[in-house]
Legacy VTK file of the C-alpha trace (Angstrom):
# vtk DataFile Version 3.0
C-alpha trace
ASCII
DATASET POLYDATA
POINTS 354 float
-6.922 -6.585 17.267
-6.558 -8.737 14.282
-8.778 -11.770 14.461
-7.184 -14.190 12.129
-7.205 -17.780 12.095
-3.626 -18.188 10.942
0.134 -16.490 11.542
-0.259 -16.290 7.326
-3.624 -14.982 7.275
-2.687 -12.580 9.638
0.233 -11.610 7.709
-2.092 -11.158 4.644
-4.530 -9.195 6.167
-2.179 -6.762 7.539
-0.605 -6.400 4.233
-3.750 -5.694 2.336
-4.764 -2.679 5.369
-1.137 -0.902 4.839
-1.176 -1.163 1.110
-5.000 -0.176 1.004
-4.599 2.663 4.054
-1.642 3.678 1.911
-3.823 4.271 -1.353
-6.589 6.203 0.200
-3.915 8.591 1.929
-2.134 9.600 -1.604
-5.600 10.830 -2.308
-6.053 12.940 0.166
-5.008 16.688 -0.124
-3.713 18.725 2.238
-6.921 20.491 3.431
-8.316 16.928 4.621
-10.145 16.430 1.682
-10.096 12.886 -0.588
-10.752 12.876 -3.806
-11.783 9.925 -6.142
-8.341 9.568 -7.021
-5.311 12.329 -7.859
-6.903 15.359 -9.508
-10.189 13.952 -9.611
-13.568 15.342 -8.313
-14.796 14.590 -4.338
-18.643 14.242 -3.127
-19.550 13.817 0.777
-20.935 10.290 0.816
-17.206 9.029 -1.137
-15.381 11.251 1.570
-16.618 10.061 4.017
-16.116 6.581 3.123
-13.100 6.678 2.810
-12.242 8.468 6.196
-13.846 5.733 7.607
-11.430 3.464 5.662
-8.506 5.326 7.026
-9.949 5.106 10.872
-10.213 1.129 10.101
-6.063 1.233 9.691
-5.153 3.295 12.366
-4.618 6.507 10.772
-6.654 8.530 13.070
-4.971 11.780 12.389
-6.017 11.747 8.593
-9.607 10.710 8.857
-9.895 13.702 11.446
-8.971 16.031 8.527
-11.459 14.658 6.430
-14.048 14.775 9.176
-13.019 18.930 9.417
-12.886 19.291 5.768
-16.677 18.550 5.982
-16.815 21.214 8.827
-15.406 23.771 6.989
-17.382 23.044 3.546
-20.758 22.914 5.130
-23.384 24.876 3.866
-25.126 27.227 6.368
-28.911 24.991 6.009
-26.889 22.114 7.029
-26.218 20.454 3.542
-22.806 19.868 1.588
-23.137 20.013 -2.649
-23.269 16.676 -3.951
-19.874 17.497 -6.078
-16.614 19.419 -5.549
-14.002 19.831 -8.152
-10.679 21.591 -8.152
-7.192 20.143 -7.261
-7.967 20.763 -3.755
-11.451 20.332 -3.856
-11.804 24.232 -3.095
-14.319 24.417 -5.976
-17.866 23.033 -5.758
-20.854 22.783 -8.167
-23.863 24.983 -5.921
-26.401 23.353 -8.368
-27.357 19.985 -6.550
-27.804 18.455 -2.887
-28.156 14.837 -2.660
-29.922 14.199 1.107
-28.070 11.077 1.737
-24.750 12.474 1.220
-25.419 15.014 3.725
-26.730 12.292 5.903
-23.550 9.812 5.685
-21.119 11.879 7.570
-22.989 10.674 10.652
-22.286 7.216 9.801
-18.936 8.009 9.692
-18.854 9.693 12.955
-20.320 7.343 14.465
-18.087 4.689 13.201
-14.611 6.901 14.401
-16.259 6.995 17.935
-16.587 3.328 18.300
-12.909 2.853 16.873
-11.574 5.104 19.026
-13.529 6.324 21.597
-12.354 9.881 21.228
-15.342 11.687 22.372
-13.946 14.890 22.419
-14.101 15.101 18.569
-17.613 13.822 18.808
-18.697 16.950 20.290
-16.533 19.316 18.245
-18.228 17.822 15.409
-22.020 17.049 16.688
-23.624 20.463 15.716
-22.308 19.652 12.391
-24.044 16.412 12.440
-26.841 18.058 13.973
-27.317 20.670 11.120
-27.044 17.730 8.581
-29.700 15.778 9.606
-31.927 18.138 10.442
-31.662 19.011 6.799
-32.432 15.828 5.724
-35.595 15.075 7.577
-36.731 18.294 6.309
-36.688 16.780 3.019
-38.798 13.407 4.590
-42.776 12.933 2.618
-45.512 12.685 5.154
-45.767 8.784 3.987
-41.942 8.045 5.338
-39.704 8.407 2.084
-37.095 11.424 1.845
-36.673 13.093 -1.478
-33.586 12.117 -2.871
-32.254 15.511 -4.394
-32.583 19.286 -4.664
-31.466 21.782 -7.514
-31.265 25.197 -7.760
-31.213 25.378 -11.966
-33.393 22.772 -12.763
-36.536 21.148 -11.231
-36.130 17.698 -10.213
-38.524 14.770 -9.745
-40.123 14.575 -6.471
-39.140 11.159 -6.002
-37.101 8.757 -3.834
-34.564 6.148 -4.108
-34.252 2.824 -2.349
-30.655 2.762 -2.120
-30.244 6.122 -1.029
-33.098 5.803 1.735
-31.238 2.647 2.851
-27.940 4.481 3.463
-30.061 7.757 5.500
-31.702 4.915 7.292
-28.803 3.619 8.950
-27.092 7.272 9.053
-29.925 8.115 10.944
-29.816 5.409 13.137
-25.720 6.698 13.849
-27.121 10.223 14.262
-29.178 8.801 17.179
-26.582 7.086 18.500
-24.153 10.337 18.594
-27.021 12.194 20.509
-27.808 9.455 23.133
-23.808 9.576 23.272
-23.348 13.259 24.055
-26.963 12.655 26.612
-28.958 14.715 23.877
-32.884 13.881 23.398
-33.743 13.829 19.636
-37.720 13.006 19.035
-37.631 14.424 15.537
-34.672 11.835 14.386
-36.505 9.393 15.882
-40.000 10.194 14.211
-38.344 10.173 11.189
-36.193 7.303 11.794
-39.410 5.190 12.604
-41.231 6.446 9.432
-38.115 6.140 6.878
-37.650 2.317 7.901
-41.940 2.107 7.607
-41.817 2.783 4.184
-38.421 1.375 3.134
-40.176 -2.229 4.362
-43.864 -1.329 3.836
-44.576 0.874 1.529
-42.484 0.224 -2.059
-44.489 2.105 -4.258
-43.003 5.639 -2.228
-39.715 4.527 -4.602
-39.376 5.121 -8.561
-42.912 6.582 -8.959
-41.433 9.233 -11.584
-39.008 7.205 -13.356
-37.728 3.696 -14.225
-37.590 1.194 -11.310
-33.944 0.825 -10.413
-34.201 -2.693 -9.344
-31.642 -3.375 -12.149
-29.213 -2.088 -9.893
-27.751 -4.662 -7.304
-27.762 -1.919 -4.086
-31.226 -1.928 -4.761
-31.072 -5.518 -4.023
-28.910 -5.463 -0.735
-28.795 -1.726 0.754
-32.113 -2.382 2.849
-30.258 -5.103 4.408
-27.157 -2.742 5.238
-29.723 -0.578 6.261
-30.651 -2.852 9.589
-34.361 -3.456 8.611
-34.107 -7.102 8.119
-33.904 -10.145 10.529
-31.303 -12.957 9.028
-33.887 -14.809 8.006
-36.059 -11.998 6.016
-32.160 -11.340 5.033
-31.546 -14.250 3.719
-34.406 -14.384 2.139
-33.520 -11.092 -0.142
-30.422 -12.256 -1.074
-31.687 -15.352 -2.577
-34.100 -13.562 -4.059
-31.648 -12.365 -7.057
-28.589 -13.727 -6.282
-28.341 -15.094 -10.032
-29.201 -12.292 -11.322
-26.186 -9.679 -10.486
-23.767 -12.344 -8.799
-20.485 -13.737 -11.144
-19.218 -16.728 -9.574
-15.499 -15.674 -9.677
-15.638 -11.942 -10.190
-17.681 -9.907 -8.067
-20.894 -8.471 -8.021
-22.660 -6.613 -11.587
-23.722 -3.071 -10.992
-26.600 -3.696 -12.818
-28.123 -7.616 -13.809
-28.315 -6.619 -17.444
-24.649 -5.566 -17.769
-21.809 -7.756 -18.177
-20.113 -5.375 -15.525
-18.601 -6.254 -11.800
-17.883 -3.477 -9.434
-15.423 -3.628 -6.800
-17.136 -1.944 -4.241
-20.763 -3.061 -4.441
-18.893 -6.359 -4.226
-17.684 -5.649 -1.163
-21.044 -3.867 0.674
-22.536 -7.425 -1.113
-19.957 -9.579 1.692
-21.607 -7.017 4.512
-24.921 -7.795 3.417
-24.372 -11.463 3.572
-22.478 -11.111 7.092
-25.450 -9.791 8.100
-27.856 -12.541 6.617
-25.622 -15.254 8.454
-23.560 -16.433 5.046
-20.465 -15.519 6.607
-18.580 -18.370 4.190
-20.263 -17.490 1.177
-19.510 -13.707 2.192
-15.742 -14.409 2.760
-15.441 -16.565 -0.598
-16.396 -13.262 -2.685
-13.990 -11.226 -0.657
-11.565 -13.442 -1.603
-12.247 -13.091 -5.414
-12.435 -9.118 -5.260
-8.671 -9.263 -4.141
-7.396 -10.072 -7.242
-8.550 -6.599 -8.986
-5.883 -4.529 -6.272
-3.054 -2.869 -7.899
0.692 -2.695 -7.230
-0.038 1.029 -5.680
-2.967 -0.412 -3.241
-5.663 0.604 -4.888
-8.456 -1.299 -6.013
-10.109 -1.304 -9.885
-13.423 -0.033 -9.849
-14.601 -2.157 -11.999
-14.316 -4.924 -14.659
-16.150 -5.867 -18.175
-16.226 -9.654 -18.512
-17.815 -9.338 -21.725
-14.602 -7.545 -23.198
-12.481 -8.385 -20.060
-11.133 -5.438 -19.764
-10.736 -2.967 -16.181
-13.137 -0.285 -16.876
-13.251 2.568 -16.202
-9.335 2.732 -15.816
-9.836 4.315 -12.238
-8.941 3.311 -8.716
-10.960 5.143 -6.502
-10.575 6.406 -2.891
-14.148 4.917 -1.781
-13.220 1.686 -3.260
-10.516 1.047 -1.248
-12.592 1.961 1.732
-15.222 -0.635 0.779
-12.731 -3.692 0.684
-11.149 -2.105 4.331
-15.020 -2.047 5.829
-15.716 -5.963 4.403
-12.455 -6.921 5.324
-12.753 -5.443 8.725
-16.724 -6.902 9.439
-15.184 -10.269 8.078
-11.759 -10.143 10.508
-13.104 -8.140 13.734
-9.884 -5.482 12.852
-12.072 -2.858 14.647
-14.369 -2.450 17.181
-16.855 -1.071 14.200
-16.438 -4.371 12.627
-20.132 -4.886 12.857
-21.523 -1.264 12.035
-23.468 -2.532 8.787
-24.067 -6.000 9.745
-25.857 -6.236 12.622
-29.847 -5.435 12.405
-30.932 -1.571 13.950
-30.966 -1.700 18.246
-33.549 1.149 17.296
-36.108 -1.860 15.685
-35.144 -5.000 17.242
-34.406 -4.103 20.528
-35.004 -1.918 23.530
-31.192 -0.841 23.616
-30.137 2.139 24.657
-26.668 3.903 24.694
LINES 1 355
354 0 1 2 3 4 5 6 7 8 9 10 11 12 13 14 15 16 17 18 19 20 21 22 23 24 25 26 27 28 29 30 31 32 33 34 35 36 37 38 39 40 41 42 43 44 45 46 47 48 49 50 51 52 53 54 55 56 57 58 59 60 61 62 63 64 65 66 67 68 69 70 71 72 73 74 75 76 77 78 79 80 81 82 83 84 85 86 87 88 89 90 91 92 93 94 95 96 97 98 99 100 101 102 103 104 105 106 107 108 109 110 111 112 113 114 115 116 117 118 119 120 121 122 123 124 125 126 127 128 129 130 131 132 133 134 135 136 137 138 139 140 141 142 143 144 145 146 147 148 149 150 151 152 153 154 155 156 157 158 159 160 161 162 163 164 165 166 167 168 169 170 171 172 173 174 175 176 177 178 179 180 181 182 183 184 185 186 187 188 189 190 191 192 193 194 195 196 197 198 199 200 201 202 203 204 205 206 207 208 209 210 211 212 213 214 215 216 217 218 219 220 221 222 223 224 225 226 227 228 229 230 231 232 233 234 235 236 237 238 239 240 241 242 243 244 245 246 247 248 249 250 251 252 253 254 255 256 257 258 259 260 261 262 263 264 265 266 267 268 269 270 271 272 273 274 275 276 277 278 279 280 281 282 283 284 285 286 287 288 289 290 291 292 293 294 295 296 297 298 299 300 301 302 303 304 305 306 307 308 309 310 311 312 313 314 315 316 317 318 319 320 321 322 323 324 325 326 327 328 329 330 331 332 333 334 335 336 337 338 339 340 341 342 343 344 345 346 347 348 349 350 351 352 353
């Protein structure tokens, strides 16, 4: 149910789910699959986003699709390719694997069950899930980290990303969740579970050891806090950290602190991130400024350059959409999965089981 504090409020926030729910559907083809936006290119981790956007509006039909689409494109180790092209999405590059888009569709699994219950497509789907992950912990260093990528023209770096160990984390944490769920014992996830959220908090010099340090970026700032690692008060802590570095007082959230550059959705996984650290105010003021960057079709501007204020790229993408329907949701209580990203891991702060 809708959780809002006014008849108006509540009239607003329903308006901004069917215009948003509305985008995300034109982008979806046929086959279940959603693309970026019409004619563009779709990865896993996007996809699944955005089926997770359309299970926050009710349209529990569509986001099944999606959910199949990943059935039917998965790769026989598990894994999906970290691009597919074609009008359909029927092409795919077979070059590159990126471990935590094969991990995410667990997060988004996870996150239809507790919307809707429907357990029955839980276990049509779990050996999916099961392939995935088992995939990606194959992937996981002895010290904790999982590589980030695999190629089969080029050699990559062995290497691992922050961000990307963030999302696995709480993936992972889903993945457990869908086993305990169908009464399934699953001591590997859990090793690795244990050891991936060791080194994400213990152990930083696991990340960037063959390249530049990404902490330019802002989800290098706030993914470990989506991520569940973090108490409010260590979270609280990070965000203050650099919260003048990538923050715009009226716009959004920079990409990256050194460009004059906001992006839509790392905006709005920036309002989970402070849900989660207790700054539920400060995380519904920048909610309210991303709303301003929505378009008369529903979608939502990925980005914008306040240097040459301009909207660049000119693109409204699927995943966007689904990132203002998730804050928008953790901020209103639309869902049951309201709190998915901003409540700390059950699996490190608590004894909880499912």
């Amino acid at each position: 149910m809708l959780n809002a504090a006014t008849p108006a409020r509540e009239d607003n926030i329903t308006k901004l789910i069917r215009n948003t729910s509305r985008y995300i559907l034109s982008c979806q083809q046929e086959n279940g699959s959603i693309l970026w936006f019409t004619d563009g290119k779709l990865d896993p981790w996007d996809h699944t986003e955005a089926a997770m956007g359309l299970t926050i509006t009710g349209e529990y039909e569509a986001a099944k699709k999606a959910f199949l689409w990943l059935l039917e494109h998965q790769n026989q180790d598990g894994s999906w390719y970290a691009k597919y092209y074609g009008p359909k999405s029927e092409d795919q590059d077979q070059h590159k694997i990126e471990t935590n888009f094969v991990a995410y569709p667990a997060c988004g699994l996870w996150h239809y069950y507790l919307v809707t219950k429907d357990i029955a497509f839980i276990e049509q789907c779990f050996s999916s899930i099961e392939k995935a992950i088992d995939y990606v912990i194959s992937k996981q260093k002895p010290e904790g980290d999982i590589q980030w990528a695999e190629s089969t023209v080029e050699e990559l770096p062995q290497d691992a990303l922050v961000t990307a160990c963030a999302s696995i984390l709480r993936s992972l944490e889903c993945a457990l969740r869908l086993a305990n769920l169908l009464s399934l014992k699953k001591e590997p996830w859990q090793l690795a579970y244990q050891k991936l959220a060791d080194v994400l908090k213990n152990k930083p010099w696991r990340f960037d050891r063959t390249w530049e340090p990404k902490t330019r970026f802002s989800m290098d700032w706030f993914y470990p806090i989506l991520a569940g690692i973090y108490s409010k008060e260590e979270a609280e802590l990070r965000i203050d950290a650099r919260w003048h570095d990538f923050v715009h007082p009226t716009l959004g959230c920079r990409c990256v602190s050194d460009e004059p550059w906001v992006t839509i959705a790392e905006s709005c996984e920036l309002t989970l991130a402070l849900i989660a650290s207790g700054r539920v105010q400060q995380a519904q003021s920048l909610f309210n400024s991303l709303l301003q960057w929505q378009d008369q079709d529903g979608g939502f501007w990925t980005g914008y350059s306040f240097r040459d204020k301009v909207i660049w790229p000119l693109e409204k993408t699927s995943w966007t959409a689904a990132a203002i329907l998730l804050a928008a949701d953790a901020l209103n209580t639309i869902t049951p999965a309201a709190q998915l990203f901003t409540s700390p891991s059950h699996l490190l702060f608590t004894q909880e089981t499912e």
